[in-house]
N, C-alpha and C positions, 0 to 999 in steps of 0.2 A: 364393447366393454374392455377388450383387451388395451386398444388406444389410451383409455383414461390411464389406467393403473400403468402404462408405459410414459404419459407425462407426467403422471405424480414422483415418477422416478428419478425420470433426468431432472426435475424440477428440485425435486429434492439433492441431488449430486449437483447440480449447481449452486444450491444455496447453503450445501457445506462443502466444499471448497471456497465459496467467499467465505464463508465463519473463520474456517480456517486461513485462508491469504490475508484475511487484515490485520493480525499484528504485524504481519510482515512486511505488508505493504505502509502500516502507519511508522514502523520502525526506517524502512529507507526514506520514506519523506521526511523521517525529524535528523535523519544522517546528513540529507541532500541539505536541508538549513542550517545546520550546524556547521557544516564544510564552507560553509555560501559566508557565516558570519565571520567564519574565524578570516576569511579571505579579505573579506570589507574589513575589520580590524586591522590587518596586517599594513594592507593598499593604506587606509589612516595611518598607521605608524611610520610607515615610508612616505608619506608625502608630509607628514606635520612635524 
């Protein structure tokens, strides 16, 4: 009995810390393409 009510635990601690990581994590991937495009613009303005 003890087992169940020990993965309903961790089960739940894992699935709020991902509640919690994904703005964070949606936030550095919209950083990571926003850095990526201004770079691809740049690279176009230096070659054209």
């Amino acid at each position: 009995m003890e087992d169940i009510f020990g993965q309903g635990i961790v089960l739940g601690m894992l699935a709020t810390g991902l509640r919690l990581a994904t703005p964070y994590l949606l936030a550095a991937l919209g950083e990571m393409f926003t850095q990526r495009s201004v770079f691809i613009i740049w690279v176009w303005k230096v070659l054209c």
